[in-house]
N, C-alpha and C positions, 0 to 999 in steps of 0.2 A: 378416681382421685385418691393420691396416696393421705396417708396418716397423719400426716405433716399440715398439707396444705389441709385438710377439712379442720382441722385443730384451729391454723391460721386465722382462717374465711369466719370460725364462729366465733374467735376475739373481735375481727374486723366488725362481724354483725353487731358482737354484744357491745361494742363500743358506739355504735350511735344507731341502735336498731333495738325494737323491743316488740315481741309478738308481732313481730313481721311489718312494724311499719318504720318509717326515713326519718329520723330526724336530721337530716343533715341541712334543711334551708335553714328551720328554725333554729339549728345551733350557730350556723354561724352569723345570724341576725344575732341573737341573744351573746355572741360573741363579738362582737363589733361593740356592745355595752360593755366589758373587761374592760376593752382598750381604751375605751370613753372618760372612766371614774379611773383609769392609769393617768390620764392625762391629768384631769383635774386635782389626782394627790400630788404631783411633780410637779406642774408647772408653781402648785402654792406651796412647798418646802420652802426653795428659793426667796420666797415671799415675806419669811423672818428678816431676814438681814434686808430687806427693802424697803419693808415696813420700819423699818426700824430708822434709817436713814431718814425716807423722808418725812418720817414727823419726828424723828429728833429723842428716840428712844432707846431703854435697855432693852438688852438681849431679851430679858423677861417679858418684858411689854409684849416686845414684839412675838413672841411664843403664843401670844391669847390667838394668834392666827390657827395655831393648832389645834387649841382648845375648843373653837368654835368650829372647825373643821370636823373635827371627830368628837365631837359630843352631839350631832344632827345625829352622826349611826347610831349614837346610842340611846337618845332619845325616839326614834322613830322605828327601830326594829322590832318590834312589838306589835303596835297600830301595822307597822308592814306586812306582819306575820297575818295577822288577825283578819287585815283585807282580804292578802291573798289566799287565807283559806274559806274564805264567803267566797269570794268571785273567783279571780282564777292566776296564775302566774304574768300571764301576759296580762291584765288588767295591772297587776302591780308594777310590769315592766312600764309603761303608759306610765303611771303617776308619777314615776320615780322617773323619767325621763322629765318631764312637766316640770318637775321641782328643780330639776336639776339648772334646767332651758331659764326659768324664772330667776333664782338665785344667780345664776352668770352676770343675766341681763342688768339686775339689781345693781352693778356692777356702775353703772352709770349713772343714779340719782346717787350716789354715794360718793363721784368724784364729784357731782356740782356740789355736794356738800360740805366736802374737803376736808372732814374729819375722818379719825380711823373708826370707830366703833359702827358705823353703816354697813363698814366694809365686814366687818365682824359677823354682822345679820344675815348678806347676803352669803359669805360664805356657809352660816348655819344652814340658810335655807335650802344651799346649794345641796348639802349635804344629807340634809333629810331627803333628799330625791337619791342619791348615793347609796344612801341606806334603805331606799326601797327597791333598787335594785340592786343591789346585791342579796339583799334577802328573798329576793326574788328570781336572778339571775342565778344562785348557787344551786339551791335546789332543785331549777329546773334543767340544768346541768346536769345533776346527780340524777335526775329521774330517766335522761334521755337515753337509756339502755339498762343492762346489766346490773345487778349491784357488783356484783364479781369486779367489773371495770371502771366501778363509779370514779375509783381515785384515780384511776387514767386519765380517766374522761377529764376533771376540776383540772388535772394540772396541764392538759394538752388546754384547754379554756381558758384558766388563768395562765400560758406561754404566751396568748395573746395581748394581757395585760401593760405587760413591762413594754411592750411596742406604741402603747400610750403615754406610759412612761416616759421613754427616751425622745418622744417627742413633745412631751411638757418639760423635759430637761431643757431641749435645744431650745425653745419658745425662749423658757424662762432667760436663759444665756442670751440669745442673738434679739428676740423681740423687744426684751423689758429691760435686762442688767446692764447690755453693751450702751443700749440706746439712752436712759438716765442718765441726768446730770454728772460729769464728772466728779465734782467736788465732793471729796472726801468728808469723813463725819466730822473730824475735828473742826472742818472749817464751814459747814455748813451750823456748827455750832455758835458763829459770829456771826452771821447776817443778822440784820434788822428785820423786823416783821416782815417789813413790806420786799424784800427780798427773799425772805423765805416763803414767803406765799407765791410769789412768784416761780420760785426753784420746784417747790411743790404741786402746782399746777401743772407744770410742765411733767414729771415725773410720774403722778398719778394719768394722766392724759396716755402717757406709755402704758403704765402698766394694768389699764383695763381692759387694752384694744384686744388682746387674747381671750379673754374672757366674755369679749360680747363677740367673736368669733366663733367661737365653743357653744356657744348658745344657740347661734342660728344654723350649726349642723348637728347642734342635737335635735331642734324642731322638725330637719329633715329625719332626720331616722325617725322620730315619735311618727311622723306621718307615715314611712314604709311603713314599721313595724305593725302600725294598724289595721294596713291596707293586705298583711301577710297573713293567711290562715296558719293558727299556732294547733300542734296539736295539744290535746287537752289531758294529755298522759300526768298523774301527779296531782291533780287538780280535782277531785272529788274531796266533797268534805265529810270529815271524819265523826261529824259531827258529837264531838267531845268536848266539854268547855275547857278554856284556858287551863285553868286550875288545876284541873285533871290529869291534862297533859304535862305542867309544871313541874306536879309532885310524882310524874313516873318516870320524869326528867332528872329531877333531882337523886331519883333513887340507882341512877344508873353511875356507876363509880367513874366507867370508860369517857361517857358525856361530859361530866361533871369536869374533870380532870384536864378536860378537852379545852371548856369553856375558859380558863385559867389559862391555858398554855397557850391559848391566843392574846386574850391580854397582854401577858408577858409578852408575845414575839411582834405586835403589833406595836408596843410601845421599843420595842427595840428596832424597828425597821425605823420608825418615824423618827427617833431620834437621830439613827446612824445618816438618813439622806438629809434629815435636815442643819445639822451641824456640823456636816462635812466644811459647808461654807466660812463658817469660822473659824474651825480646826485649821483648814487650810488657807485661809485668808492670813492668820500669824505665822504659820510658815514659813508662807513668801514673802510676809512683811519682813520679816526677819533675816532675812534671804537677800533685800533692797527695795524689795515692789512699792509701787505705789498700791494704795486700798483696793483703787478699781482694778488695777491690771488685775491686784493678786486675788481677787472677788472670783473675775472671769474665769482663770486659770484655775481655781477651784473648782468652775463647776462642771470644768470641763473634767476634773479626775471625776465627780458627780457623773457625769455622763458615761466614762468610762467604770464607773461601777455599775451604773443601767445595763450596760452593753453586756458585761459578763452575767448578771445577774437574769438576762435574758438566754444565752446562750448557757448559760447553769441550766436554767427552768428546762429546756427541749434536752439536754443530756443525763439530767435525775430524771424527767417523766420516761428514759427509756432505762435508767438503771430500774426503775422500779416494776420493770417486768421480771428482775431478777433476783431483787433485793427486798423482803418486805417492806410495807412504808413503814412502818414505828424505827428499826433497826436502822433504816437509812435518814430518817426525820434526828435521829439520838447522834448518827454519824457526824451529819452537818451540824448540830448544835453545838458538837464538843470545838469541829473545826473554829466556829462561829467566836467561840471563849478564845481560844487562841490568838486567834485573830485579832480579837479585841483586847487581848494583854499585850499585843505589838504596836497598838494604835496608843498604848497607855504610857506604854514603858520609851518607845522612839520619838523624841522632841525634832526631827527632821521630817523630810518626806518620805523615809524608811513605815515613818506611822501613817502616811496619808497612803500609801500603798497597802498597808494592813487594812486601813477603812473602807479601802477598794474592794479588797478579796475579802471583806464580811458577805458583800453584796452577793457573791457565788454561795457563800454558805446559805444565805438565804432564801434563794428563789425557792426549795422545794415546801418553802414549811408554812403557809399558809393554807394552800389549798390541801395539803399532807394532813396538817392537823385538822384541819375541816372534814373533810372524807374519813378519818378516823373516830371523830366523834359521833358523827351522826350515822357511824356502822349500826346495823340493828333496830332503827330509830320506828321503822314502821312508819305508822299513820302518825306520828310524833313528829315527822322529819321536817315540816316547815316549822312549827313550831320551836325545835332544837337548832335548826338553821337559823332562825331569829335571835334564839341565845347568843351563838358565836357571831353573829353580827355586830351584837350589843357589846362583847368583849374587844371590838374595835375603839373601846372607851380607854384604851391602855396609850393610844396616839394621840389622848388628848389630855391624858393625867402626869405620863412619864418627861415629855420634853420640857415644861414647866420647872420640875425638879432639875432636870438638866442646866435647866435656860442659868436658876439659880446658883448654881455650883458654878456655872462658869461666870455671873456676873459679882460673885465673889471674891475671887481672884485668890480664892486659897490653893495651897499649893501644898505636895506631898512630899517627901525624898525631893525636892527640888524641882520635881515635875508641874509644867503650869495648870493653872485650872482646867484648861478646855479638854486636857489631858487624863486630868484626874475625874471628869465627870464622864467619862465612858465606862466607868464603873457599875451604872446602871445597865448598860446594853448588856456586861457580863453576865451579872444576874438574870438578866432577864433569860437570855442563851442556856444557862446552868437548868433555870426551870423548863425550860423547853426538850432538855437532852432527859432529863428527868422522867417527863411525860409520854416522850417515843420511847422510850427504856420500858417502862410499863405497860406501855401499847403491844411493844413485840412480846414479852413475858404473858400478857392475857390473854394473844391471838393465837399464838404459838405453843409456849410452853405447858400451860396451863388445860390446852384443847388435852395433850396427851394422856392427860389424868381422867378425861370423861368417859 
């Protein structure tokens, strides 16, 4: 065998092989989860501007949808952490599927209710199962070979993601948006009670039917995943207290730095897919649309940023056999700013094309920055895995401030507000290129001096 292929054959091993055993059932079980919590962040972006509609609210209100969504990761990554280093990864994968299956379900005393804030619960709860599996589903990713190929590994796992994604887009579009009552917000603003209870029932009736869908083929995978012998690679406990592992966490600059630059880029993704809708809903109004048409046709560019931002994700996990991750994570950040000063500066669909090609800048930098922080991490690594979990608290702090800027209606150089509030997503980007900058300078430049 020439030099070539044995070089080949031992990336191929080290990437889902460790001391001679397969993890290939197990990952792509534990990868069928990706695409799961894809679906469930996408088809609820969409869910802003619907919530909003039919109970008769602002942009703000309607944002608490986020808030409750991404404050379950934050509140629960922890207790996640903490299970699965008693028991074991797949024990965490179970629970956080369970939660997930339950919150869905929830989904239905919450329309016989017919207020928004049940709905708020259920999504929390949903998510605290989200956040046990991904605290759970990353690092047992990272475990299943190499560390050499860990970041391979996260981002060929998370390629799967965005394929849940694009199909909580489509849902959200064809199942829930198309199907809702026509009537526009101004005039849903004149009915009488008794008509808008009406209009409302009808509307929530649509938009849970996905969600108690989601439910009953998550209870199917909870029962494969059960029935599937998991290897138990990663799953010895370290037996360290919390604490311990906290303060040698914190002492570490690379983690530290990590835990931050998720924040920022999580609060930058949640914004960008969730406000695309109203970005481009004034657009088209502006254009002639009526609300719904131009809602629709929104989420369709929506969808068309999934797409690329899919086909981004399998084209950076192969530059990154060439390109170190921090150097290529700094790359796409800078793009990411640009991008987002075309989204700021063009009052046409010139800027809803910018908001599109964020989404390419995107795909690499979740699982990038994940893999990068918890390089080094040892017997630390669930524990620092649950860190960067918790830093998915940036998708439930950042679109709020958003929500607000655009239900302000302030306005910059003449630029309108929906406009002017993507000012956040830059920042957030700036911190992120910042972080890969430092990343390649530690791994790289710095090794030469040892």
């Amino acid at each position: 065998m020439s030099e070539e292929k044995l070089l080949l054959e031992n990336k191929v091993n080290g990437l889902l092989k460790k001391d001679g055993v397969s993890f290939l059932i197990p990952f792509i079980m534990i990868t069928a989860c990706f695409a799961l919590w894809g679906f469930a962040n996408d088809v609820t972006s969409p869910m802003v501007k619907a919530f909003s509609k039919i109970f008769r609210m602002s942009v703000t209100e309607g944002a608490l949808v986020q808030v409750a969504f991404y404050l379950g990761y934050f509140v629960m990554a922890f207790p996640a952490a903490l299970f699965i280093q008693r028991y074991s990864f797949k024990s965490g994968v179970m629970i956080g599927l369970g939660l997930y299956a339950i919150g869905a379900l929830l989904f239905i005393p919450a329309k016989e209710m017919g207020i928004y804030y049940p709905f708020l619960f259920a999504y929390f709860i949903m998510t605290c199962g989200l956040s046990f599996l991904e605290t759970s589903c990353n690092p047992f990713i990272y475990c299943m070979g190499s560390e050499d190929t860990a970041t391979q590994r996260l981002n060929l796992a998370q390629a799967f993601n965005p394929m849940g994604c694009l199909a909580g887009l489509y849902v959200a579009m064809q199942g829930i948006q198309a199907k809702m009552s026509p009537m526009d917000t101004a005039t849903r603003n004149t009915l009488t009670d008794a008509q808008f209870e009406l209009v409302k029932s009808h509307d929530l009736a649509v938009l849970i039917k996905p969600y108690v869908f989601i439910g009953a083929v998550i209870v199917l995978l909870l029962v494969l995943i059960r029935v599937t012998k998991m290897p138990k690679n990663g799953d010895t406990h370290s037996g360290k207290p919390l604490r311990e592992s906290l303060r040698e966490l914190l002492r570490i600059k690379n983690y530290r730095e990590g835990v931050i630059a998720q924040f920022f880029y999580v609060g930058a993704q949640v914004m960008c897919w969730t406000f695309i809708i109203q970005y481009g809903t004034r657009v088209f109004m502006e254009e002639g649309m009526d609300e719904k048409t131009a809602e629709i046709l929104s989420q369709k560019y929506n969808i068309a940023a999934m797409v690329l931002f899919t086909c981004s994700r399998f084209v950076c996990t192969w530059f990154l056999k060439y390109i170190q991750p921090g150097r290529l994570l700094s790359i796409l950040a800078i793009a990411g700013i640009a991008s987002v000063i075309g989204v700021m500066v063009f009052t046409d669909r010139n800027g809803l094309y910018c908001l599109v090609l964020v989404s390419g800048c995107m795909s690499l930098m979740f699982p990038t920055i994940y893999g990068i922080a918890l390089r080094g991490l040892g017997d630390n690594v669930k524990v620092g895995g649950a860190g960067l979990i918790m830093s998915i608290l940036g998708g439930s702090v950042f679109p709020p401030l958003q929500a607000l800027i655009i239900d302000s209606g302030v306005t910059v150089f003449g630029l309108p507000s929906t406009n002017v509030s993507y000012v956040l997503p830059l920042i957030c980007f700036l911190v992120v290129a910042i972080y890969g900058h430092r990343a390649f300078v530690r791994h790289n430049i710095l090794h030469l001096f040892k």
